[in-house]
C-alpha positions as CSV (number, residue, x, y, z in Angstrom):
1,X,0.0,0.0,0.0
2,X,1.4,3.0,-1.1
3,X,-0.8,5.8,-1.0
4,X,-1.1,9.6,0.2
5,X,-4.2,10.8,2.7
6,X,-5.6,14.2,2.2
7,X,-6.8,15.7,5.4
8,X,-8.8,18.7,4.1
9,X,-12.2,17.8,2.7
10,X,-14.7,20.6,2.4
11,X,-18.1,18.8,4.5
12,X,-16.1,16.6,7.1
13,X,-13.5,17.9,10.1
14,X,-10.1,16.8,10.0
15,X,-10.7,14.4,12.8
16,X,-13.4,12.6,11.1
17,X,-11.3,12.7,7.9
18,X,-7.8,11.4,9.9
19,X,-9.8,8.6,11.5
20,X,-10.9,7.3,8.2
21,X,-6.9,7.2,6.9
22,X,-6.3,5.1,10.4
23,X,-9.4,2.7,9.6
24,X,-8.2,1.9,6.0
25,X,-4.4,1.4,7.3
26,X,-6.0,-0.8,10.1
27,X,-8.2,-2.8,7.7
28,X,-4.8,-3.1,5.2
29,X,-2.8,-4.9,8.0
30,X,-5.5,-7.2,8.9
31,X,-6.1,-8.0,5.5
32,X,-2.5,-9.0,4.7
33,X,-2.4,-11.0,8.1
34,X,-5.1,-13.1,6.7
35,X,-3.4,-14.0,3.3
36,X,-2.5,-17.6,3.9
37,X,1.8,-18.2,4.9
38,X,3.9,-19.9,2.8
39,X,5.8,-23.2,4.8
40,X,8.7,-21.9,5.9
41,X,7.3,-18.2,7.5
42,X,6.3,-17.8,11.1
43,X,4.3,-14.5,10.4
44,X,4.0,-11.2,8.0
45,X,5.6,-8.9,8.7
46,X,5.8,-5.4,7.5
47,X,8.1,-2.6,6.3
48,X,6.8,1.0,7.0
49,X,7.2,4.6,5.8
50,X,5.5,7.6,6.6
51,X,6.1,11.7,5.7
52,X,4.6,14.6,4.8
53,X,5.5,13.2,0.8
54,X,7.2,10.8,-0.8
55,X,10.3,11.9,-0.7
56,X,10.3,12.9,2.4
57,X,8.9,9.2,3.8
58,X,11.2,7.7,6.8
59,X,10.8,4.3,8.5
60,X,8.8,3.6,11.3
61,X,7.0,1.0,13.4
62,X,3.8,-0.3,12.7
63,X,2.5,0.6,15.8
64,X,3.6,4.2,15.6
65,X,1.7,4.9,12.2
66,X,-1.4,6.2,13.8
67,X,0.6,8.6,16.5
68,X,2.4,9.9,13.0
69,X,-1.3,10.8,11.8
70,X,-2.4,12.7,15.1
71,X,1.3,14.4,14.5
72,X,-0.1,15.1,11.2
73,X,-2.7,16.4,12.3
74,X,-1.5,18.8,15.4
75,X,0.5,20.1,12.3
76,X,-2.0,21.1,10.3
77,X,-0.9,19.4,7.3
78,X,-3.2,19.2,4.3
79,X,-1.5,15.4,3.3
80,X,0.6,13.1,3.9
81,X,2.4,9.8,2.8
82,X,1.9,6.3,4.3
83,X,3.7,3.3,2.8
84,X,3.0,-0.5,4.1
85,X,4.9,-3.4,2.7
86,X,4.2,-6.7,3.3
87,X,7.1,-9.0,4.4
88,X,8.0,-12.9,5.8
89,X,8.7,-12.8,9.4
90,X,10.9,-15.5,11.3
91,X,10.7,-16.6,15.3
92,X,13.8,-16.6,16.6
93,X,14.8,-18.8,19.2
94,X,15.3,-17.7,22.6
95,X,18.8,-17.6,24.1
96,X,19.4,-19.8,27.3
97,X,22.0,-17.9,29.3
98,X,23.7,-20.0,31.7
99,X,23.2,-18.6,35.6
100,X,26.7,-19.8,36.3
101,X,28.5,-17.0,33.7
């Protein structure tokens, strides 16, 4: 999903128009979570960008996307750029630390 949210719309407040870019991020992920995993993956993962443009896009979190949008918005800004990638995840294993060393 590459795509860039306007937050000015002439009938509906910013808040109501910011909640709607969350909602469609939200229903993105859980759509690609759904998407059956090939054999060898644990879980998707996923690669995110977010800015005021394109260019401008940096890597975050997942989880931080929607305080980026309430940023967004405290700014005033009249767009920005969200970018979610899809991706295999791996487990890895937990380390056993000996209580001796």
């Amino acid at each position: 999903m590459k795509k860039t949210f306007s937050l000015v719309h002439p009938k509906l407040h910013v808040d109501r128009v910011s909640d709607a870019a969350k909602n469609e991020i939200k229903k993105y992920f859980k759509r690609e979570r759904k998407k059956t995993l090939p054999d060898d993956v644990d879980f998707w993962d996923f690669d995110c960008k977010f800015g005021n443009t394109e260019a401008e896009a940096k890597t975050v979190f997942p989880s931080e996307i929607n305080k980026a949008i309430d940023a967004a918005v405290a700014e005033k800004l009249e767009s920005f750029y969200v970018e979610v990638m899809a991706k295999t995840g791996y487990f890895e294993g937990k380390l056993d630390f000996d209580e001796d060393e």
